[in-house]
Steps between C-alpha positions, in 0.01 A plus 500: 500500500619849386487729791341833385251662777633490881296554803606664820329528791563773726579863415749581766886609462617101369136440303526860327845426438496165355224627261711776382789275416252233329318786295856669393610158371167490260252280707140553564447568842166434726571700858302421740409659868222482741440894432487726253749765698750237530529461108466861466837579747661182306449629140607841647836361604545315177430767296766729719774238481453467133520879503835446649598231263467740192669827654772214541454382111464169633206496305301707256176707536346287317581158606377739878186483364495156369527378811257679682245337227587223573379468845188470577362552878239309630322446876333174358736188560297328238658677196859311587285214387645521112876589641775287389720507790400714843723636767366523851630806680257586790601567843766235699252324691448140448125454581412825223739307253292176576173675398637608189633168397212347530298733290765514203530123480108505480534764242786442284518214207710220613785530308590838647798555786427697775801685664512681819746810523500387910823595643485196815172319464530124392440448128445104599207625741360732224521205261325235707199769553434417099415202283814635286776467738745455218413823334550697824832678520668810712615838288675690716533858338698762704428869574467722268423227293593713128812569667642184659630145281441248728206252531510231701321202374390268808428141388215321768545148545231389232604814241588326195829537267234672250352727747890624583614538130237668388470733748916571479439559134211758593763700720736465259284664288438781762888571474514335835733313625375114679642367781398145538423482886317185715225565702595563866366813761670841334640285195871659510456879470292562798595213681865676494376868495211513767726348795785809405191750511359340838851547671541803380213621670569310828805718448311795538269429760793384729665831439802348328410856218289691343319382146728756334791366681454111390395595123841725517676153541350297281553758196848578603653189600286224321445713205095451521347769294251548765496406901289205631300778668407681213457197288268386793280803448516537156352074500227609780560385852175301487610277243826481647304394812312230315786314304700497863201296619465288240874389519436455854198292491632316208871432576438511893826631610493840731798657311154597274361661786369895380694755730222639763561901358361310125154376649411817719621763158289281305224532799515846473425534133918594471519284125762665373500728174146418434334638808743794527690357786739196587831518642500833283273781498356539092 
């Protein structure tokens, strides 16, 4: 099957982001949100990072507004129903993923893979939720999704060698670049990253130094283009909060443990860039 039309669900910073990418590379896109305001912020965004791609001369006015035509924002989950491929990209919690699962493997024709752009959350447990286990797979786009070349691609335990190669191909395709990763808690790039975020806040909440202080060292002497603190924000302290628990529960081992100062910011409504404050004032 030629893939032509993608769906993605969810219009947030990954969703509006992988449809941008997808459009730009000439597919049909069906984006899909539970509101119309959440489409309207996403095809805002698009449209301004696009705007950025041309005063670049990445790309051309015109292939600006090809893209944008090629989208096509919808509140109705129904319409992913003639999709060739879809990306789930909704919010990182496990029973809202389990919902939507369950409703695109009702929807979608059998032959069609179903990826998740989850950043912790089991692809095997996704799969088994389905009566297509072997077309369920993990796409792991990073943020800002136009910008960064890495997608991890998480095979479950039932995802078949056809399942991974054609979804490699498809982020090949993207101008992506596929790392071929096993399913396991965090995969490898938050399963490495989240722990060195976590300690860095214990850091601060011990009094150890200042955000500005332990982002100072990791740009200076590790040669990080950002700190851990400001990468923190800039993911959202929520779903920093979220992946640390699912490595927890799912690995068991209290090295996972989120620092205390991470669940009462995120208690506060502190998120990071999003909600105008973090470890950083925005």
């Amino acid at each position: 099957m030629e893939i032509q039309r993608i769906g993605v669900i969810g219009a947030g910073t990954m969703g509006n982001g992988i449809a941008h990418v997808f459009a730009r590379s000439g597919y049909s896109v069906v984006l899909c949100d539970v509101e119309q305001r959440f489409l309207d912020r996403g095809l805002a965004t698009i449209t301004k990072n696009l705007d950025r791609e041309v005063a670049k001369n990445k790309i051309s006015a015109e292939d600006k507004a090809a893209a944008l035509k090629k989208i096509e924002p919808v509140t109705d989950r129904g319409r992913l129903a003639d999709c060739d491929f879809i990306v789930e990209a909704a919010t990182e919690k496990f029973e809202i993923k389990t919902e939507i699962f369950r409703d695109l493997d009702r929807l979608a024709r059998p032959e069609v893979i179903l990826a998740s752009n989850t950043s912790s959350i089991s692809i095997t447990k996704l799969a088994a939720l389905t009566k297509r286990p072997d077309k369920v797979i993990g796409m792991h786009f990073f943020n800002p999704v136009p910008v960064m070349q890495l997608v991890e691609v998480i095979r479950g335990l039932a995802t078949s060698p056809e399942t991974f190669s054609e979804t490699r191909d498809l982020a090949i395709k993207l101008d992506k670049t596929p790392v071929e990763v096993n399913d396991a808690p965090g995969f490898v790039s938050n399963r490495v990253l989240m722990p060195l975020l976590n300690e860095a806040m214990y850091t601060v909440m011990e009094g150890v130094a200042t955000p500005e202080a332990v982002d100072e060292v990791f740009k200076l002497g590790m040669a990080h283009p950002m700190g851990p603190l400001t990468l923190a924000d800039f993911i959202g302290l929520d779903v920093c909060l979220d992946i640390m628990r699912v490595m927890l529960d799912g690995l068991g081992d209290p090295k996972y443990r989120p620092c205390p100062l991470l669940i009462k910011m995120v208690d506060a409504g502190w998120l990071g860039r999003k909600s105008g404050r973090g470890f950083y004032k925005y």
